[in-house]
C-alpha positions as CSV (number, residue, x, y, z in Angstrom):
1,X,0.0,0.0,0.0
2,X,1.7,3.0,-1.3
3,X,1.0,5.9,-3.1
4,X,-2.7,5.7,-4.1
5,X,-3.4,6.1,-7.8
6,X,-4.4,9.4,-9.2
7,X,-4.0,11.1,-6.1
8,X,-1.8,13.6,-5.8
9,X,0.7,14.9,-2.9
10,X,-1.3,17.6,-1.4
11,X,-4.1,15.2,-1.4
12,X,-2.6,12.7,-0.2
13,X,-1.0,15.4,2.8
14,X,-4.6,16.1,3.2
15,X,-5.7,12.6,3.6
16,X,-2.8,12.1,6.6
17,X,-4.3,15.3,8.3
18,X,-7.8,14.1,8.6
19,X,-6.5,10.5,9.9
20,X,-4.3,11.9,12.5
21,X,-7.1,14.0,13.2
22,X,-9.1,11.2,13.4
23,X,-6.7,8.8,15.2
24,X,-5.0,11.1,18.3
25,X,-9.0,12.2,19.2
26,X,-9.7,8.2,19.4
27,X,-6.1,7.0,20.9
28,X,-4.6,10.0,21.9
29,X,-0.6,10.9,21.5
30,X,0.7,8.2,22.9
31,X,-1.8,5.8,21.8
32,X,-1.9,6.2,18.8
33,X,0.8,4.8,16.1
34,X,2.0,5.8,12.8
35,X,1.0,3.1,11.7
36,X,-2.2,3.7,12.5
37,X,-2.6,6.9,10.8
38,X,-1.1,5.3,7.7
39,X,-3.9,2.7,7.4
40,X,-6.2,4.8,8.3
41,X,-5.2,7.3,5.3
42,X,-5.1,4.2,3.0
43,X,-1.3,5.1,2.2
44,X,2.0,3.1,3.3
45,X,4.2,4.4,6.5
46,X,7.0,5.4,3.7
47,X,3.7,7.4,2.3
48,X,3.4,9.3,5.5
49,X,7.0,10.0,6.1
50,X,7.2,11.3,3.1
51,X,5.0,14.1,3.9
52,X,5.8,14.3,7.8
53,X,9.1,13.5,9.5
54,X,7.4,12.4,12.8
55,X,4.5,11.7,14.9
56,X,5.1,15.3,16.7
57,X,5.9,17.0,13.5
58,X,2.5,15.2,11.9
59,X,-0.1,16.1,15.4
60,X,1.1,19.5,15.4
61,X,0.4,20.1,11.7
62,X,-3.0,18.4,12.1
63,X,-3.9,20.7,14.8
64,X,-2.7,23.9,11.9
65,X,-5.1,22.2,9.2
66,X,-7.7,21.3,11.3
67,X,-7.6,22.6,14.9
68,X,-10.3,24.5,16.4
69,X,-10.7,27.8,14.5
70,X,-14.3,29.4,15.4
71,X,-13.1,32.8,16.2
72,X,-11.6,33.3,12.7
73,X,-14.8,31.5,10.8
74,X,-16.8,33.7,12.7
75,X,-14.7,36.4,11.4
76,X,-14.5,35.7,7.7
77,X,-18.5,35.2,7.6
78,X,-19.0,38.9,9.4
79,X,-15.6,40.9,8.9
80,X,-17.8,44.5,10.3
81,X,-19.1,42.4,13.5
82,X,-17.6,44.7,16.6
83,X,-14.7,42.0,18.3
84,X,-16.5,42.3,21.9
85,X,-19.7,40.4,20.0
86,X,-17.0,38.0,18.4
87,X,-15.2,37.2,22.1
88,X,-19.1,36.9,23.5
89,X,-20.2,34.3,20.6
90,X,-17.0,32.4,20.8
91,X,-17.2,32.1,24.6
92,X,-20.7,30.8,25.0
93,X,-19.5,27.8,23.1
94,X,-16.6,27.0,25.4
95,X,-18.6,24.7,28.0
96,X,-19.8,22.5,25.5
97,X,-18.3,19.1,24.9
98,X,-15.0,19.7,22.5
99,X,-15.6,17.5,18.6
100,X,-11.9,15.7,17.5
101,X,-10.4,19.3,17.0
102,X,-11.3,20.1,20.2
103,X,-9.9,16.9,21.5
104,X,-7.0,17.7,18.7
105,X,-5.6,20.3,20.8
106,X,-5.6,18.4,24.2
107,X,-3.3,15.9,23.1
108,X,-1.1,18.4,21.1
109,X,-0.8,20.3,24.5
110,X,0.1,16.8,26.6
111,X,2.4,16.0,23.5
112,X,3.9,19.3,23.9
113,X,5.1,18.6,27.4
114,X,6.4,15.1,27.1
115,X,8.1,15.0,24.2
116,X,10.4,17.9,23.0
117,X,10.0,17.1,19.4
118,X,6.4,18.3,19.6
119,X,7.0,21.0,22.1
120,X,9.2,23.4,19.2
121,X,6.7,23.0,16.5
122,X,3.9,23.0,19.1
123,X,5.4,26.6,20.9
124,X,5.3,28.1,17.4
125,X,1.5,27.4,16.9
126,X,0.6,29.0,19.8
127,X,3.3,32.2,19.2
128,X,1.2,32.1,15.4
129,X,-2.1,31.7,17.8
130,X,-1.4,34.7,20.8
131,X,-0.1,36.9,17.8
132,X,-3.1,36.9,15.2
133,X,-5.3,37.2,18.6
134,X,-3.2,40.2,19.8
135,X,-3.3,41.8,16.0
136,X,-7.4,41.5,16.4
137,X,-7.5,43.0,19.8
138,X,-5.3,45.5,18.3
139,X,-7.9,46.4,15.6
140,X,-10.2,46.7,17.6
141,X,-8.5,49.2,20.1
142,X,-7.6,51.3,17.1
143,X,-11.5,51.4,16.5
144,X,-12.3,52.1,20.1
145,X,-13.6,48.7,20.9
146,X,-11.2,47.6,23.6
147,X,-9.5,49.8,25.6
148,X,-6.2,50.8,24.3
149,X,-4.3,51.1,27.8
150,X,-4.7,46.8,27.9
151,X,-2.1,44.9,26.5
152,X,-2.6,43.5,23.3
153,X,-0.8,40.5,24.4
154,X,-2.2,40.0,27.8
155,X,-5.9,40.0,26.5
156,X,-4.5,37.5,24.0
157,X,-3.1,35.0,26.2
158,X,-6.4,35.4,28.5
159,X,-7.7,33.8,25.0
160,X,-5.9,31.6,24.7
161,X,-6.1,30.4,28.4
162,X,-10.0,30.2,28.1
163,X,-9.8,28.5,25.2
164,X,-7.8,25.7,25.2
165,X,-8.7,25.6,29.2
166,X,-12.0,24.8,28.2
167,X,-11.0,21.8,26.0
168,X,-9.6,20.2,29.0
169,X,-12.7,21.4,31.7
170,X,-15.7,19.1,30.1
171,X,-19.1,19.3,30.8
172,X,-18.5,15.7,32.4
173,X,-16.0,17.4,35.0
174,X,-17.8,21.0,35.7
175,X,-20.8,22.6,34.5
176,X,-22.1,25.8,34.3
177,X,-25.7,27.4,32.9
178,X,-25.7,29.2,29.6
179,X,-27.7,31.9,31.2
180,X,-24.6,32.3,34.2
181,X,-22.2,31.6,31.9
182,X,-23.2,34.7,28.7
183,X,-23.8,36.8,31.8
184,X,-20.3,36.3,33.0
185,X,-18.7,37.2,29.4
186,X,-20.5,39.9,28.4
187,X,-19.6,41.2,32.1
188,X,-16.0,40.7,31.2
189,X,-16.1,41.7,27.5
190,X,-17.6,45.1,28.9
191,X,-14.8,45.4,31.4
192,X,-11.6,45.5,28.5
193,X,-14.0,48.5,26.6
194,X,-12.6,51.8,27.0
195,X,-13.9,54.0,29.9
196,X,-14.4,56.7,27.3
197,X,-16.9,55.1,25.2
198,X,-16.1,57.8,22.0
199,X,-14.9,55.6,18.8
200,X,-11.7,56.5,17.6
201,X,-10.1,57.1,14.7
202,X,-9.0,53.9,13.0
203,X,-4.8,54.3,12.4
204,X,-3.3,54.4,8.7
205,X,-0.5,51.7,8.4
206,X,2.2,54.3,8.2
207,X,1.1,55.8,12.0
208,X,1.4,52.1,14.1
209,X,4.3,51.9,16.3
């Protein structure tokens, strides 16, 4: 079982991300073997490290292909929506039960720790992560949504720590209302806003620091 017929590399790359997708939700990191991913793919272990030097190398760019991504889909559908209303939406779905990418991103964290292979590739996704997050808070205190005397960065990693806290805090664990838990956000989101509620002038990409 090697290269399948007619398909081509990037397919074949695409097939891999979807089975270790698949495989580390159902196995998890140390579970689950090359091997695995390989058959599941329907290509050879040569097949796979063709594309992907090593398990860690291969979760790490599952999680980039297919890892949780809601904030930035809720983005591209509604680019106007105000970021506070973005933060709120995302956040109400953060006590649910996480799907494989959900699941994706606990074992790519647990990966991260043990095994040093994973944690370089693994500390650049989250750099890639905290800095697109701090670039949309930053956009939005140019616009007068968040106040600008917050770091950027801070608010990001508060984000982050929500987010892939939540994958690891399941409903099975801890629950929480919806009602309790939107009035808690929207109590937060209102909290970063700036004290003086007057828009501001969006910058020109010549005046940011």
């Amino acid at each position: 079982m090697g290269r399948i017929a007619g398909v081509t590399a990037a397919e074949t790359r695409e097939r891999l991300l979807r089975a270790a997708v698949d495989v580390f939700a159902r196995r998890g990191y140390d579970g689950a073997r090359v091997a695995d991913i390989a058959a599941a793919a329907g290509v050879s272990n040569g097949a796979l490290y063709a594309h992907f030097d090593s398990k860690a190398e291969l979760i790490v760019a599952a999680l980039r292909a297919h890892g949780p991504r809601l904030l930035a889909d809720l983005l591209a559908a509604d680019p106007d929506r105000p970021v506070a209303e973005l933060l709120v939406a995302v956040g109400r779905r953060l006590p649910r039960r996480p799907d494989a990418r959900g699941s994706l991103i606990v074992e790519a964290l647990i990966a991260a720790r043990r095994d040093e292979d994973a944690a370089r590739p693994m500390h650049d996704y989250v750099g890639e992560r905290a800095g697109w997050l701090a670039g949309l808070v930053r956009t939005a205190q140019d616009t007068g949504e968040i106040d600008p005397a917050l770091s950027p960065v801070a608010v990001a990693h508060l984000c982050l720590l929500l987010t892939m806290g939540s994958a690891l805090l399941t409903p099975d664990l801890h629950a929480v209302g919806d009602e309790e838990w939107s009035a808690l956000l929207t109590r937060l989101v209102a909290a970063i806003a700036p004290t003086d509620p007057a828009p501001r002038t969006p910058l020109s990409k010549g005046e940011h620091q």
